[in-house]
N, C-alpha and C positions, 0 to 999 in steps of 0.2 A: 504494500500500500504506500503509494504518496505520504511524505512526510508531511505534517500541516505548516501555511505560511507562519514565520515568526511574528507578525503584527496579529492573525489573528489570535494566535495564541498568547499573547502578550493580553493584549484588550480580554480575551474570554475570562482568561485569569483572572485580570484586576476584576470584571462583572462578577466573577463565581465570589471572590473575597467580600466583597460587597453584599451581596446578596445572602449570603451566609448566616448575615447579621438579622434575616427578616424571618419570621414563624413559619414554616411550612401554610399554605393554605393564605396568606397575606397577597393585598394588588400590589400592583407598584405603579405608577406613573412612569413614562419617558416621553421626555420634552424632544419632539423631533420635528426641527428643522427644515432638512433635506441637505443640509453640508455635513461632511464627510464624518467631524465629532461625533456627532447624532446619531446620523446612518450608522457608524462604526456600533457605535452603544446600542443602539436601538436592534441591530443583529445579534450583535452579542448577548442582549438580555434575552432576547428571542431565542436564543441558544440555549442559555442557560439555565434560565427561569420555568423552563416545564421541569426538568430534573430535580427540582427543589421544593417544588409543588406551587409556585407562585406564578399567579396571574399577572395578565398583563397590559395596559392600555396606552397605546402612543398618543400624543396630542401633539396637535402642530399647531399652533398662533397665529394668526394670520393679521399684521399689524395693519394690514395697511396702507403703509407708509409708500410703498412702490407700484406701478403698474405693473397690472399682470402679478400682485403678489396673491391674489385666487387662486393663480393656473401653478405655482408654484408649490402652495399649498396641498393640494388633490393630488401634485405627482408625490408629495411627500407621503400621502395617508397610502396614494398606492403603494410605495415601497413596504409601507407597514402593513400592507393586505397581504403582500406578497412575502414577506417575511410572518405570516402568520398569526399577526398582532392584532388586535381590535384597534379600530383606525378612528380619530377626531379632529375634528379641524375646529377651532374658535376661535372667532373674529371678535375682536376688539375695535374698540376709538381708544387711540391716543392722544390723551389730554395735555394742556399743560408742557407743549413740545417748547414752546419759547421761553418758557419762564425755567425749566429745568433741565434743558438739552433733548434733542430727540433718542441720544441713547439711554438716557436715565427714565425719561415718561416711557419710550417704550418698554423697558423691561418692568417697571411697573406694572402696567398694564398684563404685561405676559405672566409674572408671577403670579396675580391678584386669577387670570385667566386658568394658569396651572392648579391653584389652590382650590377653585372652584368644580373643574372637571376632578380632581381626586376627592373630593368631598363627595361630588354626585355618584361614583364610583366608590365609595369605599375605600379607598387605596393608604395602607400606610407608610407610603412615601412616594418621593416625587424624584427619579434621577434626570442628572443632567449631563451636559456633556461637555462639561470642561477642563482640561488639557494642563499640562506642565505647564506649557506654553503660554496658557491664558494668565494662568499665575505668576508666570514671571511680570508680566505685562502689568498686572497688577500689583506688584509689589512696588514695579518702578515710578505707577502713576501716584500711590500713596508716598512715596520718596519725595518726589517733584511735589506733594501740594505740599508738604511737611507737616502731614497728621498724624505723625505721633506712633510709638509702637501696634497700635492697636490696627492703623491700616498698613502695616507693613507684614500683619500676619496672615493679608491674604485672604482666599473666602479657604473654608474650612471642608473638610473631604463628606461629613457629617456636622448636619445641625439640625437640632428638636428645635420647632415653633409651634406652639399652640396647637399639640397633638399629631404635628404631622413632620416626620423626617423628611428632608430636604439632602441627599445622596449625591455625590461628586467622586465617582468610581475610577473615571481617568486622569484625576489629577498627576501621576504621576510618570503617564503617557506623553511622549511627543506627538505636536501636531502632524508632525510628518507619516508617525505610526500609522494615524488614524487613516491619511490617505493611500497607505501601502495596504491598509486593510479592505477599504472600498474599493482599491484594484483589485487583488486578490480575489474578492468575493464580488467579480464582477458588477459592482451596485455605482449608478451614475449620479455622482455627485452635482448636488447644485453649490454653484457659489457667489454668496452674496456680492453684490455690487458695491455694499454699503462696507463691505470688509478690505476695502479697496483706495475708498474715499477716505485723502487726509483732511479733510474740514476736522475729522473726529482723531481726539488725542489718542485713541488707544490704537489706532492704525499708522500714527505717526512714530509710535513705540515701536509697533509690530516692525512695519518695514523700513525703518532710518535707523532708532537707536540700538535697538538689540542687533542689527547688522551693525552697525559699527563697534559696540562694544566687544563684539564676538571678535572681529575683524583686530581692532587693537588692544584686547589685553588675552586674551584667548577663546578656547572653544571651552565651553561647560558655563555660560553664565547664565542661563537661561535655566537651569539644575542646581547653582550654586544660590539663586535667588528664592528657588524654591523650596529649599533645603533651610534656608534664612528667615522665611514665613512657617515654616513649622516649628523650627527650635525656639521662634516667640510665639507661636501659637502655646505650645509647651508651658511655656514660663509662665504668657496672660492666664494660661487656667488655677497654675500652682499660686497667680496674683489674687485672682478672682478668688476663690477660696478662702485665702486671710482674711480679704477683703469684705465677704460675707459675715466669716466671723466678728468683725470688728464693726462692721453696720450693727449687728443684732445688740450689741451697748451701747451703741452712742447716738440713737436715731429715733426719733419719735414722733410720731403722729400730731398734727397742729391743723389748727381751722384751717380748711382749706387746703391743704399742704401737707409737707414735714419739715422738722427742724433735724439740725446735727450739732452736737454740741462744742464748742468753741474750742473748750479746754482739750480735748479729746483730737482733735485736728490739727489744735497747736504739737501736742507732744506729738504726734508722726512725724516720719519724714516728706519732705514734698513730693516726691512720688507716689507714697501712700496718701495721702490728702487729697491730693489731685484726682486720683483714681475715684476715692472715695466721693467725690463732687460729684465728678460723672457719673458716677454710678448710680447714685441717689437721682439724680435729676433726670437720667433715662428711664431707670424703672419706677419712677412716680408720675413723671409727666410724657415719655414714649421719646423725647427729645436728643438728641446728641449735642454735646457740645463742644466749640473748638478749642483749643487751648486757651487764646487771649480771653475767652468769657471765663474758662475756669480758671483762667490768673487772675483774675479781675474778683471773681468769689472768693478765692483762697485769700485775696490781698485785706477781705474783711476779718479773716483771723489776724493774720503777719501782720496787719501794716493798715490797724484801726485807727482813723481818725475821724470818725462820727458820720463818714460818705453816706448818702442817701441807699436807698434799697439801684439794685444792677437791674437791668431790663434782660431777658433770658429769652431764647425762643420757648414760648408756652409758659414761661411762669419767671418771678421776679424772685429775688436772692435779698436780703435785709439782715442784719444783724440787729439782734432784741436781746440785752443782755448779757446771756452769756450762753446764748445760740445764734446758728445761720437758720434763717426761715425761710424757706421756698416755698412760696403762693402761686396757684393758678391764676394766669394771667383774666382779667373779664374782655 
């Protein structure tokens, strides 16, 4: 018998590792596209996923945003009839494309789309298909804004949200994998136009700097970057952790809000403080914050001289004795 190609066995692997982790008898989602990540995955799980006892439904998104992205769509769901798969296609509106980029509204929209058709399905989890590749990309875009450890760890291979896993099986895959695999496996990849377009910074990454960086300092940085979002993925959860610990004494409940107490913020160090800011203000108000707002809160412990209450996305920051108060904003 034919030996099997190395890319498909590469991808089936990482799907079976993946998948390992779900109950016999569990759906799954797979967000498919019709470029090669996808297809690549979406075969894969189609492989895989009967042996394990786990069903399976592909969803394709259909933004939109291009002409002709209908007819795009339907070849996608075909791929997925033909691979075996129960096939969907949901069309969305993308809102809000000028005020928050059209890469950002549209995936919006595509997750809010995703979380929806696996709801309707049952499904307890949603895989995706993104690559080494994607991650280095990301790691460098969180570099260039200067957000802080926490975007430099990348998106995560697994994450729980509100009852529903959210799966990243090729993270550790090259892009190039995934298209020796849609050779291999005969499947015709579509490729986006928009992956193409440098209006958009993550394509100005993709094809300018990570060629050049590769080009002048060596080959592996595209592996070394993603190896760099995991050892601080690592760390932020052993952070997170303390960090819980240390909310459940020093944090209490206030009209409208919580408080954190003063004295308790001063003794840490400013990394722990800082953390602790964010922390409170995300999971009390859904909010993120940048650095210069949590310098600006932290500066009401360090560096109190009577300053009025902070303006905060979604809720305002005041010192009242010998607490910080965060209020929902009216």
């Amino acid at each position: 018998m034919p030996s099997l190609d190395p890319a498909i066995a590469e991808i089936r692997r990482a799907v079976r590792t993946a998948l390992a982790d779900l109950p016999e008898g569990a759906t799954v989602v797979v967000a498919l596209s019709g470029g090669a990540d996808s297809l690549a995955l979406a075969a894969a799980v189609a492989f895989e996923a009967p042996k394990l006892g786990i069903r399976t439904t592909a969803v394709t998104v259909d933004h939109a945003l291009q002409a002709g992205s209908d007819a795009v769509a339907a070849r996608a769901a075909e791929h997925a009839d033909t691979l075996g798969l129960e096939a969907r296609i949901a069309r969305v509106e993308v809102i809000d494309a000028a005020q928050d980029g059209p890469e950002a509204a549209a995936r919006v929209a595509r997750y809010r789309a995703l979380r929806d058709v696996a709801g309707e399905v049952g499904a307890r989890a949603v895989l995706l298909g993104h690559t080494l590749d994607d991650q280095a990309e990301t790691v460098l875009l969180g570099l260039a804004r200067g957000a802080g450890a926490s975007s430099l760890q990348g998106m995560a291979p697994v994450r729980d949200d509100d009852g529903l896993r959210w799966m990243r099986p090729l993270l550790t895959v090259r892009r190039s994998t995934t298209r020796a695999f849609c050779a291999a496996s005969a499947l015709d990849v579509w490729d986006d136009p928009h992956n193409l377009d440098d209006r958009f910074a993550r394509v100005r990454v993709r094809e300018r700097v990570l060629p050049v960086l590769e080009a002048e300092i060596g080959p592996g940085i595209a592996e070394a970057l993603a190896r760099t979002a995991e050892q601080l993925r690592e760390d932020a959860e052993a952070f997170d952790e303390m960090i819980h610990e240390t909310i459940e004494d020093i944090v209490e409940h206030a009209e409208a809000g919580i408080s954190v107490s003063v004295a308790a913020l001063a003794a840490n160090p400013a990394a722990l403080r800082n953390r602790v800011i964010r922390l409170v203000v995300d999971s009390e108000f859904g909010v993120s914050l940048t650095r210069l707002q949590t310098l600006e809160v932290a500066r009401l412990v360090t560096d109190w001289s009577g300053q009025g209450p902070i303006d905060l996305p979604g809720c305002a920051a005041a010192r009242h004795g010998g607490r910080i108060v965060f209020t929902a904003r009216t």
